[in-house]
Structure formats: C-alpha cells, structure tokens
N, C-alpha and C positions, 0 to 999 in steps of 0.2 A: 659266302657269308662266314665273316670269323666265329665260330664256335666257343663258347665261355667258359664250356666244362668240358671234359672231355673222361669217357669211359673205356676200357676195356674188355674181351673176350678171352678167355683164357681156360683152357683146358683139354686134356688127351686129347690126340686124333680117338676118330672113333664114337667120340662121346653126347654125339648129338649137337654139337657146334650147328651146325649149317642147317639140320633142322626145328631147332630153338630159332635162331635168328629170323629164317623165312617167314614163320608162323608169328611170330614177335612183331614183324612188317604188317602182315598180311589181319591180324587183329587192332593194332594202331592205326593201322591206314582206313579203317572202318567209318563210313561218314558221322557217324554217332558217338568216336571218339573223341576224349579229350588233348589228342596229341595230334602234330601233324610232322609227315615223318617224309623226307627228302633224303632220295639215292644221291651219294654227293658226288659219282662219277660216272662216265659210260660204259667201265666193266661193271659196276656193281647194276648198275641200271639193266644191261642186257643179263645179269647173271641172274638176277630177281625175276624178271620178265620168264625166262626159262624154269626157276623152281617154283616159281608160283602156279606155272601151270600144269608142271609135274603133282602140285597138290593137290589144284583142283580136279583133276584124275584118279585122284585118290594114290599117288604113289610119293612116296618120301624124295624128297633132293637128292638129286647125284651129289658126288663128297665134292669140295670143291681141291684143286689143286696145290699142292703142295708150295708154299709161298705166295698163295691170292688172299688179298687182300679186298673186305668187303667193309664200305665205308656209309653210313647212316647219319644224318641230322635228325637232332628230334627238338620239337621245342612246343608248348603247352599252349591249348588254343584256351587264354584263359579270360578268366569274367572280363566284363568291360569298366565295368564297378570296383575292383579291386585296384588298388592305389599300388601293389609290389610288384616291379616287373622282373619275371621269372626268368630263371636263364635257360641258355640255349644247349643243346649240349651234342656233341662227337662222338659217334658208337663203332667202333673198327673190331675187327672181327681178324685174325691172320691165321690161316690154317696148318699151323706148324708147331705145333707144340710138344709133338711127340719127338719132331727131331730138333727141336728145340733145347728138350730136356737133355736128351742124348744125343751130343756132337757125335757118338759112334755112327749112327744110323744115316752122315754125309749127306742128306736131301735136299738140305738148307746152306746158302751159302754164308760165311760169316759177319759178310754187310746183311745180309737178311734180317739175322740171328739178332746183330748190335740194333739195326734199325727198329724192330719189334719190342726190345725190351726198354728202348729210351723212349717209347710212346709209353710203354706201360708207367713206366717210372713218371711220367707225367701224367697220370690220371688219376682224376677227382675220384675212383672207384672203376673196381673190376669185379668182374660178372664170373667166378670160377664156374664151371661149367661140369659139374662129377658125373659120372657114368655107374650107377651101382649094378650093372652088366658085366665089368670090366672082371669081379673075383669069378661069375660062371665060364666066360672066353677065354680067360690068362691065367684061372686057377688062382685060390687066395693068396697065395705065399707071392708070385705075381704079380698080381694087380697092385698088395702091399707096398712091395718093393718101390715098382713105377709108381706109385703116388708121393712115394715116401722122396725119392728121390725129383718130382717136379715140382715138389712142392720145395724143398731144400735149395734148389736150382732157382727157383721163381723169388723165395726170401731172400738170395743172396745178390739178385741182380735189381729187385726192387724192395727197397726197404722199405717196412712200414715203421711208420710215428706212430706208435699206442700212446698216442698222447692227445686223442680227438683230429690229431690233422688227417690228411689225405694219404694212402685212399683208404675209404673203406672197402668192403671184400662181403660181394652176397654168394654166398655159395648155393649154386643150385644142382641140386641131386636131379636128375633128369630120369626119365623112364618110369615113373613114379605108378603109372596107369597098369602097370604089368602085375599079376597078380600074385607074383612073389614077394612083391616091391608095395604094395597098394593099403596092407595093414599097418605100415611104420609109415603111412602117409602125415600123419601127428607124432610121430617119435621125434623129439628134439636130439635124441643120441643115435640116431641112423648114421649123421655122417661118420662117427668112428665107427660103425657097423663096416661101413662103406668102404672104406679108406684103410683102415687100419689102426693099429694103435699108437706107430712110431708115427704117421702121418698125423694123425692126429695131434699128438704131442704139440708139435713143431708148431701146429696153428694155434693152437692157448699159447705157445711160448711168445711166437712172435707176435700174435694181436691181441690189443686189450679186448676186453669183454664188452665193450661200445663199440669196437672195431668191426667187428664182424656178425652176419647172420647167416640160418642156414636157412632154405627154401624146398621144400618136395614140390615138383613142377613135373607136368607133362604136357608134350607140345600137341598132340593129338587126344589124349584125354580119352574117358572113358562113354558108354551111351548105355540106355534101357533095351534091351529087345521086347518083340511083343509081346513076351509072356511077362516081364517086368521085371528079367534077370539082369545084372547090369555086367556088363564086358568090359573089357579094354577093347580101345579102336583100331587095335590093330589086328590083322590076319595074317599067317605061314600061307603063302601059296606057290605053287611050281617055281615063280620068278621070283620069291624072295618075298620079303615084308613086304605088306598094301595096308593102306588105309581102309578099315570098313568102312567108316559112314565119312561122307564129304562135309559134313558139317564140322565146321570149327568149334569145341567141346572141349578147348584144352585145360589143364588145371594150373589154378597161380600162377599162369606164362608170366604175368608181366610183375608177380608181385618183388620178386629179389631187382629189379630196375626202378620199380617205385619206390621200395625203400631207399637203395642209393640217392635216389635224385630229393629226397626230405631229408639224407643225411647231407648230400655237398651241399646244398640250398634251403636253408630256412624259411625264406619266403614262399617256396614248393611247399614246406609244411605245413607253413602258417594257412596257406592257400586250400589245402586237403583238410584241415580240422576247420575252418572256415565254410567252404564251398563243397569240397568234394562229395561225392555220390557214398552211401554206404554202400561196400564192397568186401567180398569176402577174397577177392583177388590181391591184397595190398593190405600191407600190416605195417602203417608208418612210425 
C-alpha cells in the first residue's frame, strides 16, 4: 500500500530507539485502539515477533543492528460517520545515527548514510528520539558535544522550512520513569537540561516555534507497589536491566506521534477535537 505521509526515527544509538518503537507497536496494536499498525516487511515482521516477546518476559529489546531498518504502516481506524478520510502514514526506524553523525566511527556505509537521510528529508515529521542518560554514561561535556554535533549534522542534511511546511520535529526525552528524570516530567525546559546549551541553540535557530514540540515519555513507565510507593518499572539485576511488572504502564508513549500526525493532517485534528477520546496521552 502506498503510504501518504511519511515519518521518521531519529536519534543516538543508545537512546532507546528500538525500545520506544516495540512498545509503540505493542500498545497501537491493542484491539481497543484507534490505529491499526501493519509490519511492512519480513525483517521487520520477524524482528517484532522476537522483541515483543522479549517484553513480554519482562526483558528490554536486543539493540537492533547496525544499518537495520524497521519499517511500520499506521493508519486510523476512524468513525464511520466522519466525512474526512485520514491519511496513511510510513514509520521507519534505521539504527544508525551515531555513526551517522560521525563518519569517523566507519559502521555505516555511505549509500547507507545518503539512503537514510533522503528518506528523512522526505518526511511529513520526525520523532527525535533524546536519551537524558547519555550526560550520566558520556559525562556532560560529552553527551554536549554529541548532541551538539547530530543535531548540526541532521540540520545540514535535512532542512527544515520554519515556515509551517514539513517536517515537523517531536522530540521525545525518553527514560523519563527514572527517578532522577521523573520530577522535570512537566519541565518544558529539560530539553536544554538535556542536551545542552549549544544544542539547544541550533534547535530555536533552525525551527520555528510551531515547528517543533518537546514530549517526556517512557516506554515502560512507572507502577504502585503494595504499600502505595510508586517506582519506575524498571530493575538492576545480575543480567542487566529487566522490566518489573509486565503490564504495559508506559507514559505519553504515543503522545509526540499524535501530535505529528494533527500537525501533517488536519483532518487527524479536526477528527481528535471532534471524536477523539479525552486523553492525557496526546496534546494535539
């Protein structure tokens, strides 16, 4: 099926990529959803099949490989009554962006490299993907730098029109459940927390203020225990990070993808202020 709109993934390896996306499936794909969401190949098909069961075990995704490419239809199962037909849309995922940003680092070949960024450059919106982990593993000055420097990389090979066209740019802060991370869950200025200050910059520089939005999300989210203390879902254990509880608990997983898709499509919005469910997931 040709797809009408088309979105991007975008950001560090590392940074929760592969498991945002899985969890992103794995909650649209829910028979009580409003969307219905089609693997559009047979790696992405077997590579799903495999992290989903990884989750339902309570264990996070293996990373996925260096130049794989995970491809998603999504398209709204929407009223029967509503007169606007909403569009379809393209979700690709490529796990390369750290060597992406930096040709040093040779992982990526440079049809890879050109192939990836001429999809970006044709998308109706991308989904940045921020990791506020990356200043405690790489140190601030660090994490600085590399953001400073993909983000510089990413404006100069996809330009954006701060002029309402395409794409828009939702930036989702990931990890958001962690409880160093958990009180800036309402800060609208984490992301320069995040990121840095030259990084920051470059994003007011190159997007208008209609262009972009920021999102605190976590794909596993946090629970109550039975004394009524609430956690994050996640646990340290011998083998590395696990999921506590197997219930899907995530927070605003899908809300930086809903907003995109009320910004390419108006009829999506007009649809949402019309029909849509109150939701504290989605802030269109």
């Amino acid at each position: 099926m040709v797809r009408e709109a088309k979105i991007g993934i975008w950001g560090p390896r590392e940074s929760g990529k592969t498991t945002f996306l899985v969890s992103l499936y794995l909650e649209m794909s829910q028979p009580n959803s409003d969307w219905h969401v089609t693997l559009e190949d047979n790696h992405t098909r077997e590579f799903m099949k495999t992290a989903t069961g990884f989750m339902d075990d309570g264990t996070f995704p293996a990373p996925t490989d260096i130049g794989q490419v995970l491809r998603l239809g999504i398209e709204h199962k929407r009223s029967a009554n509503f007169i606007h037909r909403l569009k379809t849309y393209d979700l690709q995922m490529l796990d390369a962006s750290g060597s992406l940003v930096d040709s040093r680092i040779g992982e990526i070949s440079p049809d890879i490299r050109q192939e990836y960024f001429a999809y970006l450059r044709e998308c109706n919106g991308i989904l940045m993907i921020i990791d506020p982990e990356s200043k405690y593993r790489n140190g601030p000055e660090l994490s600085s730098i590399m953001y400073h420097d993909l983000l510089e990389e990413f404006f100069a090979e996809v330009p954006i029109n701060n002029n309402g066209e395409k794409p828009y740019i939702a930036f989702c802060i990931t990890k958001m459940d962690l409880n160093k991370h958990w009180e800036n869950r309402n800060n609208p200025d984490y992301l320069d927390k995040v990121i840095g200050t030259s990084a920051s910059r470059l994003v007011y520089e190159r997007c208008g203020s209609e262009q972009f939005k920021v999102f605190p999300i976590s794909a596993v989210g946090r629970y109550l225990t039975p004394e009524g203390l609430e956690r994050p879902n996640v646990i340290e254990t011998m083998e590395g990070l696990k999921i506590a509880r197997n219930e899907r608990i995530s927070l605003n997983l899908k809300s930086g993808l809903l907003w995109l898709f009320g910004r390419i499509d108006k009829n999506t919005l007009l649809w949402f202020e019309r029909f849509g469910r109150k939701s504290t997931d989605a802030d269109l």
